[in-house]
C-alpha positions, 0 to 999 in steps of 0.5 A: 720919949718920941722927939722929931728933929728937923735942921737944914733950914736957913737962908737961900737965895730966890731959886736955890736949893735947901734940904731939911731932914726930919730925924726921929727917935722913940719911933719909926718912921715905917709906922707912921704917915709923914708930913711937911707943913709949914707956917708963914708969918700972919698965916696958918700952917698949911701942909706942903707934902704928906704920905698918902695911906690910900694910895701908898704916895705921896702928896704935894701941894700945888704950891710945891709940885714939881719943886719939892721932894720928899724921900726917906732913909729908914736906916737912919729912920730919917725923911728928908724935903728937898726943895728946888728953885725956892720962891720968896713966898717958900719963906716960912716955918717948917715943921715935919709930924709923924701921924699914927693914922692917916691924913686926911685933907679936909676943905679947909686943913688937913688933919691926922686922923690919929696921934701927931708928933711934931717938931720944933720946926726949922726956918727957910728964908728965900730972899729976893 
């Protein structure tokens, strides 16, 4: 049975730092295209980062760029999101998935062009 895991979310003052992990079991993170996405409350979920298969890096968001990372630790076959300087408007859901195939960042979504698992998400609150 594959389960993505994330913790590390929680409640964090406007500019400080969190970092979420994402552990998995039943697969390995070396096979597959890693994402972060996340959902605010009233809005659809939106990516923040994913592996790019075309170019072998990584994608960020405009609205992370600069402020978010993402790294991997394939020992522990665990990826990690470290996000710096963290905004009120970062407030949302996380959730990481891991995608058999390659994402695809579409006019309007981005989408895996395989099979997904997802996590249960964590939460990030920013106050202000």
């Amino acid at each position: 049975e594959v389960q993505l895991v994330e913790s590390g979310g929680g409640l964090v003052q406007v500019g400080g730092s969190l970092r979420l992990s994402c552990a998995a079991s039943g697969l390995s993170f070396d096979d597959y295209a890693i994402g972060w996405f996340r959902q605010a409350a009233g809005k659809e979920r939106e990516e923040v980062s994913y592996d790019s298969r075309t170019d072998g890096g990584t994608y960020y968001s405009d609205s992370v760029k600069g402020r978010f990372t993402v790294s991997r630790d394939n020992a522990k076959n665990t990826v990690y999101l470290q996000m710096n300087r963290l905004k009120p408007e970062d407030t949302a859901n996380y959730y990481c998935a891991a995608c058999s195939g390659a994402y695809y960042r579409g006019d309007y979504s981005t989408i895996c062009l395989g099979t997904t698992f997802w996590g249960q998400g964590t939460r990030v609150t920013v106050s202000s």
